[in-house]
N, C-alpha and C positions, 0 to 999 in steps of 0.2 A: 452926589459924588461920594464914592468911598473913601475909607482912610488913607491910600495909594494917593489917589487924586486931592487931600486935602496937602500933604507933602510933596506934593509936585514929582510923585516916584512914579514910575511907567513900570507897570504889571508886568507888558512884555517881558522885561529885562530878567525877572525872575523866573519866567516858563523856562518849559523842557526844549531842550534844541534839538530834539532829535538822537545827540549819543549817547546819552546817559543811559540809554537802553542797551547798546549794544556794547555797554562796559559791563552788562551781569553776564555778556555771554565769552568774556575775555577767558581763554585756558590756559593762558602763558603767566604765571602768576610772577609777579614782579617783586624784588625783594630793594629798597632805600638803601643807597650807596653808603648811607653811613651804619648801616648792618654788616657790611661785608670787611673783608680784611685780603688782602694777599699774603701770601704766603711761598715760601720756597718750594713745598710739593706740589701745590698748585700749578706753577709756573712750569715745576718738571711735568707734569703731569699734558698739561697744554702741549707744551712741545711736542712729547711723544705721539699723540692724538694729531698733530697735523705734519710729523715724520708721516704716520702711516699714513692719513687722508692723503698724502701725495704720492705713497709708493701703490697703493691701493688703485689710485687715479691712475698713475703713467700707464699701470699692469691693464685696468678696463681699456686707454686709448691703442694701446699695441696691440691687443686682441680684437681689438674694433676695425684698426687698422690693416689688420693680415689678413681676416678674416676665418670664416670655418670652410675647409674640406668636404665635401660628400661623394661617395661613389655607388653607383648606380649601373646596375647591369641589364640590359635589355637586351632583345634581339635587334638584330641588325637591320635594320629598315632598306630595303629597294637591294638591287640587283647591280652586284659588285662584278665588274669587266677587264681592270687592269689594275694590279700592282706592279711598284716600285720595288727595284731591287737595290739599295747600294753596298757596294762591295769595296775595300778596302783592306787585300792580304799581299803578304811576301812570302814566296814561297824558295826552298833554298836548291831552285835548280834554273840554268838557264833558262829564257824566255821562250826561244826556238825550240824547246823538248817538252814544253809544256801544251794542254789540251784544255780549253774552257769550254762546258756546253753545259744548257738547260734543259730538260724536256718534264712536262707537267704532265697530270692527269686527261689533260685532253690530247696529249700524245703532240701536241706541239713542242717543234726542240729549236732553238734560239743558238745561234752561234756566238754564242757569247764573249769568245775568244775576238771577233771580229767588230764589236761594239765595244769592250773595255780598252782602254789604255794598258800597256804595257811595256815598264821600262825597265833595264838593267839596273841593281845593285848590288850592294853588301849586304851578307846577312848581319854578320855582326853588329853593324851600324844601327838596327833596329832593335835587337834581342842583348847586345851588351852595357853594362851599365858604365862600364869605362867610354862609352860613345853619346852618353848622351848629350854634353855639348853642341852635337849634331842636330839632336833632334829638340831646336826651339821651340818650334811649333806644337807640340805636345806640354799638357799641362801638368805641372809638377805632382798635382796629385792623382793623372791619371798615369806616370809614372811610379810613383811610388804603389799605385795598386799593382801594376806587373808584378813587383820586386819585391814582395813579402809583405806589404802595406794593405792584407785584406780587410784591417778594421775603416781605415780611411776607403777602401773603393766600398765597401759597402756605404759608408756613410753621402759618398757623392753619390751612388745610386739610386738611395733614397731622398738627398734631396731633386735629384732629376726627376721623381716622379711625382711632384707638389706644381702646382699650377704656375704661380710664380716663377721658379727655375725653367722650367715649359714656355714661358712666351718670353723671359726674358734671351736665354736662346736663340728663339727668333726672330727678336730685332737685332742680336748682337751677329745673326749669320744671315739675314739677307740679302741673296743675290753671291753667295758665294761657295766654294765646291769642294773637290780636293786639294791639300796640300801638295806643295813643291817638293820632289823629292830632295832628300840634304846631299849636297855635295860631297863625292867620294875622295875622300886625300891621297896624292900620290903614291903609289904602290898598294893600293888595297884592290882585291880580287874582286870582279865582277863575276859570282857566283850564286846570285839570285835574282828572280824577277819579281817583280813589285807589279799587280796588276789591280787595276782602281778602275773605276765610273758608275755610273747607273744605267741602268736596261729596264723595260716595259714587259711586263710578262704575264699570264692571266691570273688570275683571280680565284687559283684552285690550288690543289697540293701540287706539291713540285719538288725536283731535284735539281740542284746547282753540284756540279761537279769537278774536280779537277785533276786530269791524268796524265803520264805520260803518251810523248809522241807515238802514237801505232797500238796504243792502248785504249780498250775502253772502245768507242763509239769508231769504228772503220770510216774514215772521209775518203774521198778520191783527193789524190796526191799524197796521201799520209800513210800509206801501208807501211812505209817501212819502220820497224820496231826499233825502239831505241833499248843502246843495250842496257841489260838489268842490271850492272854494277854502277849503272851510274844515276842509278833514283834514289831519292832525297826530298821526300815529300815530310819535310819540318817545317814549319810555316808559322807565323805570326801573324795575327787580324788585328789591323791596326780599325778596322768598324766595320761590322754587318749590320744594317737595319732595314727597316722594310717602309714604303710613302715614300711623302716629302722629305728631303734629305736636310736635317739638322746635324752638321758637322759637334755640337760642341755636347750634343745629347748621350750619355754612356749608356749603351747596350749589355747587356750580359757577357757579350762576347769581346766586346771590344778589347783592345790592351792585352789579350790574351795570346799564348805561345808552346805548341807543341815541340819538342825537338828529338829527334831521337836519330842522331850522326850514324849511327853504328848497323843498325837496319834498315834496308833497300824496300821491303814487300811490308809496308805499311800503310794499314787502312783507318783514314781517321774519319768518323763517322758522326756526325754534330744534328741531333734531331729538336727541329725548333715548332713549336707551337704559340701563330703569331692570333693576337687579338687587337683587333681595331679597338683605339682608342680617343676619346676626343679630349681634351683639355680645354676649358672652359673658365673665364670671368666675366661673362655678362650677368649681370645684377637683375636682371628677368628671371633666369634659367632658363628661357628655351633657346633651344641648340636648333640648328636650322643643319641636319645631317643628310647629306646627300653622296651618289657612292662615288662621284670622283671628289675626293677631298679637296683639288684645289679652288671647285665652283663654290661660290660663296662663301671663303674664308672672309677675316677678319681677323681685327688686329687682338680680338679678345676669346678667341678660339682657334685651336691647333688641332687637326685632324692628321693623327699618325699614327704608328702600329708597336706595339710590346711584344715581347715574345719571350717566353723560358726558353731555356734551352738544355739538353743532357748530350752525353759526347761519351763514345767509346772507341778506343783504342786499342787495333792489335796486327801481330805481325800474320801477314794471310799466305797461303803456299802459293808457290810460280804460276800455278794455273787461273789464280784469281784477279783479280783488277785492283793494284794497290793506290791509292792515291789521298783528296781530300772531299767527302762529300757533307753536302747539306742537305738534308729532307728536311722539308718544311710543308707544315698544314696551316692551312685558318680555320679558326676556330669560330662557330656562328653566333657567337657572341657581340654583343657590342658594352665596353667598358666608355662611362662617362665621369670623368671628374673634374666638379665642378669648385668654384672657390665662391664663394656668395658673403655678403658686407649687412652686418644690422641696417636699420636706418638711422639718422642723426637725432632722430625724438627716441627711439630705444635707447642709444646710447645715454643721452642725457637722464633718461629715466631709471638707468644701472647706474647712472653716478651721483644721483640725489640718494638713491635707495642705499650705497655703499657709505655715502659721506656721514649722512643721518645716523644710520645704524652704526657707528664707529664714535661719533661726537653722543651719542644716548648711554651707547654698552663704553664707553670711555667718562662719561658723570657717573653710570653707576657705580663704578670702578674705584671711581676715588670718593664718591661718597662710601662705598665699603670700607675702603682702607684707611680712612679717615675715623669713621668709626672703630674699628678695630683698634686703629691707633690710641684713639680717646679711650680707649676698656683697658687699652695693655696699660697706658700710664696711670691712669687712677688705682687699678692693680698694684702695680709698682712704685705708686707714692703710698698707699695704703700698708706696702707691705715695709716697706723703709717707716713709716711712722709707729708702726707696732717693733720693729725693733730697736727704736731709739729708747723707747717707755720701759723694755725690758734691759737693755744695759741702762738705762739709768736709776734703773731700782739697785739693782747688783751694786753700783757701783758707789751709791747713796749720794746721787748729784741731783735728786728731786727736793726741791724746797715744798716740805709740808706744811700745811696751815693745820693752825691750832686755836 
């Protein structure tokens, strides 16, 4: 029996248990509470280090949460057969003297006159800003872009063309169409038509046109000419767009108004170049695009159409055809934009890597300034004690020893 066993001491109890090994490989070096001290810069110091780790935080969840944008231009896949026309203008002449017709490059013409809605109004009621109490329905700042507010319609412009503003849109307008026209107040002139709806029409360059009675496109029943003092092609688009019809989406054209009271033989001329577009937040990316937009939609993709647009204006001689036309081309492009979300381990791996790196470069921070601190004061007790020595030499308040 060894010495252990003569003392009734069990060996065991003295072996290795196993951690003492994995305490040489510890890198977190730990400092004895009674080392340490607090301090008032410390404490400000903390603070500020978890101000930012939380503004730092919110900024990674809000970009997490909105996500990223991408756009993506491709051709157009399969073989496009029918667009969507909607129309939504006031024109400032009677309904009865007025002419709507389409005819495309396939030499089809759409009597479009006979498919849209048309009702009597005001012009004022639309184009004046003393009227707009009238007009609820319209949104104040797509008001305010008619009427000198081009910083604000641009900026609703571009939020309409972000994914989000895009589907939200189209929950807030399903199943719904043109507005009601506003009620005219007693004694106000009915001296314009307001002509609205959608029509089917193909899938190629086209012209949408609008002219007076015996003008323009000869019908049976319509030869006869309306007289020329009494044309008045000023007109307001309260919407042109092209698909599915999203009422609350701003076009280029929308909210917009030519007026020109004083001349009869006016051609206003509006050339649009429209590009199918998809809007997209499926978290896959793939788009399942086919050419009638409404087949397989979904509540996380919007298949619709954009379009520039340039416009000229001018007054044309008696022999020419005055009125309001649209040429419009599609372009064989296809625009896709998509909104896409990290994953939930990405995220959380942006906000260890954000939080760390701010509590690291926030220790070194105030171990520098700490330091710093400690050289400025010894400095400046160093330099306060060398001039106490020399006013008290001057001054003869040093007790010398003898």
């Amino acid at each position: 029996m060894d010495a252990f066993g003569q003392r009734g001491l069990d060996e065991a109890a003295f072996g290795d248990t196993g951690l003492s090994g994995l305490r040489t490989f510890d890198a977190f070096p730990k400092t004895k509470p009674s080392y340490t001290s607090a301090t008032a810069r410390g404490g400000q110091w903390t603070l500020a280090i978890i101000i930012l780790c939380t503004c730092l935080t919110m900024n990674e969840l809000r970009t997490w949460w909105t996500g990223s944008e991408t756009h993506h231009f491709s051709v157009e896949r399969g073989v496009g057969h029918e667009l969507q026309l909607n129309l939504d203008i006031v024109v400032a002449m009677p309904c009865h003297d007025l002419h709507v017709n389409v005819q495309d490059a396939a030499m089809d013409r759409i009597m479009a006159g006979d498919l849209l809605t048309k009702e009597d109004t005001n012009f004022a009621v639309w184009t004046d800003p003393r009227q707009r109490w009238l007009r609820k329905k319209h949104r104040r700042a797509q008001y305010q872009g008619l009427h000198g507010g081009d910083g604000q319609r641009e900026k609703e412009e571009e939020e309409d063309s972000h994914v989000s503003h895009v589907l939200g849109h189209m929950r807030e307008n399903q199943g719904r169409k043109f507005t009601k026209s506003p009620h005219l107040r007693a004694g106000m002139a009915v001296d314009s038509c307001r002509i609205y709806g959608s029509l089917e029409g193909n899938k190629v360059q086209g012209d949408f046109h609008i002219t007076a009675r015996g003008h323009g496109y000869m019908e049976f029943g319509m030869q006869q000419h309306l007289d020329h003092g009494r044309f008045n092609f000023s007109h307001h688009i309260n919407e042109l767009s092209f698909g599915p019809h999203y009422p609350g989406l701003l076009n280029p054209l929308d909210k917009t108004s030519a007026v020109t009271p004083t001349a009869h033989f006016m051609r206003y001329q509006y050339y649009l170049s429209i590009v199918p577009t998809i809007f997209t937040k499926r978290r896959d990316g793939i788009i399942r695009h086919v050419p009638n937009p409404q087949a397989g939609r979904d509540s996380k993709s919007v298949f619709t159409n954009q379009y520039a647009a340039t416009s000229q204006s001018r007054e044309v001689p008696s022999n020419t055809v005055p009125g309001v036309f649209f040429k419009y081309d599609i372009e064989p492009i296809l625009l896709i934009v998509s909104e896409q979300r990290s994953s939930f381990l990405g995220l959380i791996v942006r906000l260890v890597n954000v939080i760390s790196g701010v509590v690291v470069a926030g220790g070194w921070m105030f171990l520098l300034t700490e330091w710093a601190a400690e050289v400025w004061g010894r400095r400046r007790q160093r330099r306060n004690t060398g001039l106490g020595v020399i006013n008290g030499d001057i001054n003869g308040d040093l007790d010398l020893k003898r």
